[in-house]
C-alpha positions as CSV (number, residue, x, y, z in Angstrom):
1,X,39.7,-31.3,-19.4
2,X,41.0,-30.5,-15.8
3,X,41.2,-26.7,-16.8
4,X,37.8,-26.9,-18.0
5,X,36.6,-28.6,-14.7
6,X,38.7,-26.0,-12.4
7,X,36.9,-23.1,-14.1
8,X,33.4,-24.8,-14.1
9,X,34.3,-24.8,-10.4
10,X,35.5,-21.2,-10.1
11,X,32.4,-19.9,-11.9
12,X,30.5,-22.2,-9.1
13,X,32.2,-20.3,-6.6
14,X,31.4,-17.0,-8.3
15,X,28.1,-17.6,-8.9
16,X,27.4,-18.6,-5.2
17,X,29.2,-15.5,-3.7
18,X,27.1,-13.0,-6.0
19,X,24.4,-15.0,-5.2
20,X,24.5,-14.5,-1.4
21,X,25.9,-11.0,-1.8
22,X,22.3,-10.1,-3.8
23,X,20.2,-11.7,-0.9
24,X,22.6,-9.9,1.4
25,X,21.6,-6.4,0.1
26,X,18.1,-7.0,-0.7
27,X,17.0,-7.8,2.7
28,X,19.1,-4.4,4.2
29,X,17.5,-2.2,0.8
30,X,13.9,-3.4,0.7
31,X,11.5,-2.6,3.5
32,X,7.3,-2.1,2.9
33,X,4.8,-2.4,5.7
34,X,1.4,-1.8,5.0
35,X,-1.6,-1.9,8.1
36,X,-5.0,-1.4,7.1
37,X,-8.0,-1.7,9.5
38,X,-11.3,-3.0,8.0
39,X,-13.8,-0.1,8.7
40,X,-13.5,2.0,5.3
41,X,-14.8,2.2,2.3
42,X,-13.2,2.4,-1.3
43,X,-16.1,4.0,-3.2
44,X,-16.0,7.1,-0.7
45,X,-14.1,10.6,-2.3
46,X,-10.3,10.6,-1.2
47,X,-8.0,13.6,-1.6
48,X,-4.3,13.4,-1.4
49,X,-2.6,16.2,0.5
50,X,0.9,17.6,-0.1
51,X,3.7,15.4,1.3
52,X,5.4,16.6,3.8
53,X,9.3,16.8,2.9
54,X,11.8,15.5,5.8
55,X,15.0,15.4,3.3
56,X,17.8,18.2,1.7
57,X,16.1,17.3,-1.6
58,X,13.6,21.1,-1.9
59,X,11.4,18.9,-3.9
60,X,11.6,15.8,-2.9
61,X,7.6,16.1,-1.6
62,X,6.2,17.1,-4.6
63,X,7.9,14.6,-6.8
64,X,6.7,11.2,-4.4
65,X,3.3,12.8,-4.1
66,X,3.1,13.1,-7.9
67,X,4.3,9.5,-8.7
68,X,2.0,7.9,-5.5
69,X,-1.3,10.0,-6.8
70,X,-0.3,8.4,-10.5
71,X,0.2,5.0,-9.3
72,X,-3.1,5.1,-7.2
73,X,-5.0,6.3,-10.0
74,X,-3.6,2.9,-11.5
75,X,-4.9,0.8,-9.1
76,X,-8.1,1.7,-9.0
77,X,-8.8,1.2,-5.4
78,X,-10.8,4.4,-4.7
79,X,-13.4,5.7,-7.2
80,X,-13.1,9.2,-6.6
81,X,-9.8,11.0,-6.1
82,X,-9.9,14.8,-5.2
83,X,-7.8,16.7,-8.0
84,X,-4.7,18.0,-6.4
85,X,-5.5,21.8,-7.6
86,X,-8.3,21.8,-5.6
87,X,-6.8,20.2,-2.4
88,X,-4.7,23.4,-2.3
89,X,-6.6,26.1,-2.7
90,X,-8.5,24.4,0.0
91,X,-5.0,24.6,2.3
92,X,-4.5,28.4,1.3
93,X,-8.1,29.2,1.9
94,X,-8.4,27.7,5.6
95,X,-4.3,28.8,6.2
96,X,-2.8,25.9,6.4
97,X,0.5,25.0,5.7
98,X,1.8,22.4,7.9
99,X,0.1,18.9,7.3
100,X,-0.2,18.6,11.4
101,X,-3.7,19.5,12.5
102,X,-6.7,18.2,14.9
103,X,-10.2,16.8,14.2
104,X,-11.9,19.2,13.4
105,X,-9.0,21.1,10.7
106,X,-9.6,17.5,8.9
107,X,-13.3,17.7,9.3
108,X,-13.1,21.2,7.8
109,X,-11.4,20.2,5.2
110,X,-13.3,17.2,4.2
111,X,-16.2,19.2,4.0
112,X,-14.7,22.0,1.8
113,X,-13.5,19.2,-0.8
114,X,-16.4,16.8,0.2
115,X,-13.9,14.0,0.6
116,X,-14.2,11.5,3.2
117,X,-10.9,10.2,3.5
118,X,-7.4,12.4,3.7
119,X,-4.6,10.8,2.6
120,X,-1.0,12.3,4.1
121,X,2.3,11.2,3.5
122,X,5.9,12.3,4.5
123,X,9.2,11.5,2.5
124,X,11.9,10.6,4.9
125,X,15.1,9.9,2.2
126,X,15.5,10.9,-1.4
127,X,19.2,11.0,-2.3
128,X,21.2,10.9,-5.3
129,X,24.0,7.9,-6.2
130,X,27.1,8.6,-5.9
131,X,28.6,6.2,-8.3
132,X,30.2,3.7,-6.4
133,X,30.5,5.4,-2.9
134,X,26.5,5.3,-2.2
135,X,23.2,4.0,-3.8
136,X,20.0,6.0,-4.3
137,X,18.1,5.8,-1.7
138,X,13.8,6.8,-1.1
139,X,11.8,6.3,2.0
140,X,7.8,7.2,2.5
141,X,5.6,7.1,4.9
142,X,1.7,7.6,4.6
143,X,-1.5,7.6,6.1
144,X,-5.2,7.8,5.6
145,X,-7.5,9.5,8.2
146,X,-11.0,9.7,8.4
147,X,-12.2,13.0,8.1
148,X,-15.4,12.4,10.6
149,X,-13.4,10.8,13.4
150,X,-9.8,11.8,12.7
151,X,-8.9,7.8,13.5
152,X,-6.6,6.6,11.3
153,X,-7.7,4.1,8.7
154,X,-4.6,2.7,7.1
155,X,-1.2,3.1,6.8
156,X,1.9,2.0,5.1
157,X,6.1,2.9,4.7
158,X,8.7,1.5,2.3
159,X,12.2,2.5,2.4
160,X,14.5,1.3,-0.7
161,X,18.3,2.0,-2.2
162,X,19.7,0.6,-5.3
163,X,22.6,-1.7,-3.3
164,X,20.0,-4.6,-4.6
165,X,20.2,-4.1,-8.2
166,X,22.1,-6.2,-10.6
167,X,23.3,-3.7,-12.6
168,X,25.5,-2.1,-9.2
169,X,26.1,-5.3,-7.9
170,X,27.8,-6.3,-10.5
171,X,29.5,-2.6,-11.5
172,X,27.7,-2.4,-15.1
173,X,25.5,0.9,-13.9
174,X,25.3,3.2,-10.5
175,X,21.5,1.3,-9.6
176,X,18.1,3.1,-10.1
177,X,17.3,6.6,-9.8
178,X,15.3,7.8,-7.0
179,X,12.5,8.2,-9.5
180,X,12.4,4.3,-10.2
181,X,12.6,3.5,-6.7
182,X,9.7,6.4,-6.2
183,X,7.5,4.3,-8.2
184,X,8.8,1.0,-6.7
185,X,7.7,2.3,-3.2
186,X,4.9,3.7,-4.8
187,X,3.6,0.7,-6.1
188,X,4.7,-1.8,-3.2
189,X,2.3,0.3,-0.8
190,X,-0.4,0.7,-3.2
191,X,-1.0,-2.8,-4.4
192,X,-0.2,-4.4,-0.6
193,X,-3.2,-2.4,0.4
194,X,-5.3,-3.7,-2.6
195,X,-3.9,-7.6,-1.6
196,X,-5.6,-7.0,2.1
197,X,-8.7,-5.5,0.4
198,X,-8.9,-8.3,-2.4
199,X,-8.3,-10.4,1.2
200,X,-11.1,-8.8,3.3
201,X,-13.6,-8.8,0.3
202,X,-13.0,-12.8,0.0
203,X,-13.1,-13.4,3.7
204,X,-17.0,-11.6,3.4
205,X,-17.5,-13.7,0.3
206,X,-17.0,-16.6,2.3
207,X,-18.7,-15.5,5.8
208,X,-21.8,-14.4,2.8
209,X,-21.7,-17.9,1.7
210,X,-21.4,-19.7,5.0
211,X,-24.5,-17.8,6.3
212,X,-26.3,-18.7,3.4
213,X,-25.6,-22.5,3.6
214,X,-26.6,-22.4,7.4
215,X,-29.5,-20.5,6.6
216,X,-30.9,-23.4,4.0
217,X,-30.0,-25.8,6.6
218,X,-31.9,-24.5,9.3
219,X,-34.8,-23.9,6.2
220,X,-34.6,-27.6,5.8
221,X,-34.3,-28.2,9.4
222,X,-37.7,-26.6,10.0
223,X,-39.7,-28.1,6.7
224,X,-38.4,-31.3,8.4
225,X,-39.8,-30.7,11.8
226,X,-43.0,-29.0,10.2
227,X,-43.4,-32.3,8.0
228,X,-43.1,-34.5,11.3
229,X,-45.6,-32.9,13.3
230,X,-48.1,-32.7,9.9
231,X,-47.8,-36.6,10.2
232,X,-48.1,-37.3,13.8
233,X,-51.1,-34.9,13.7
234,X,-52.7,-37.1,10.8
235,X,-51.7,-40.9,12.8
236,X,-53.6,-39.4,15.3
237,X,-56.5,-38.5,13.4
């Protein structure tokens, strides 16, 4: 009975360590930030330009930008997505190979495609595990510009390694891939965006309904006035 009760206690003591050493590593391996400003519109055309590539990884760009257009199909925020073989031949046409350009380079280009919003992105880590030296590791950054004023509209990063999975944690497997954590980031920017749109769209539900309820109050403020009057007018008659 006391050996039982020592290694109840000993599993306790396990248990708690693993337990702090997972919140540990998912606070320093999990990082999305998403900033959206309110004067955009979903149902305009939206084309996705080729990721710029910041990492040793040669194709590191095209594989993120693959797996966000994918996951933003998913969504189904925007209604109209520019296909990505036209997005290029748009970029070879008008010689342009570095995703940096001015107001009117965006302009140009949202004519040619007839999109209204450009969506650029840059991948700052993709690495490989190394079994138990290092996690995977992905990190993206993106934007969305509006191809009329060049202001940016929204933006959003994410930057995640495996340290935080169970399966390295507790030395069963080397973590995800950077594939899985693509489509983790993938995903976390995506649907924090559609959370502040679902947001906005119930905050002008609510101002919608508020203005209607003042509107019939002042209604039946008036008929109430009108109704006085109608009465004094007929005392006095």
């Amino acid at each position: 009975m006391e050996f039982l009760s020592k290694k109840v206690f000993c599993l306790y003591i396990i248990s708690g360590i693993l337990f702090f050493a997972f919140l540990g590593c998912a606070h320093r391996s999990d990082n999305t930030a998403v900033f959206s400003k309110p004067a955009w519109n979903p149902s305009k055309k939206i084309c996705i330009l080729p990721f710029e590539n910041l990492t040793k990884e040669a194709d590191a760009g095209q594989k993120v930008m693959e797996t966000f257009i994918t996951e933003l199909f998913a969504a189904e925020i925007f209604h109209d997505i520019v296909e990505q073989a036209h997005a290029n031949q748009a970029l070879r046409k008008f010689g342009i190979s570095k995703l940096y350009f001015d107001k009117e380079t965006s302009k140009m280009l949202g004519e040619r495609l007839e999109a209204q919003y450009l969506v650029l992105g840059t991948v700052t880590d993709f690495t490989y595990g190394n079994g138990k030296g290092s996690a995977s590791e992905v990190g993206l950054s993106v934007r969305m510009i509006d191809v009329d004023t060049g202001n940016i509209l929204w933006t959003g990063n994410s930057h995640k390694d495996g340290n935080a999975s169970l399966g390295r944690i507790f030395g069963i497997t080397d973590g995800p891939n950077p594939a899985a954590l693509t489509t983790e980031i993938c995903r976390d920017i995506i649907y924090s965006l559609k959370n502040q749109i679902a947001k906005k769209e119930t905050g002008k539900k609510n101002l919608f309904f508020w203005k209607a309820r003042k509107s019939d109050k002042n209604s039946k403020g008036n008929d109430k006035i009108v109704n006085n009057v109608e009465e004094s007018v007929e005392k006095r008659r």
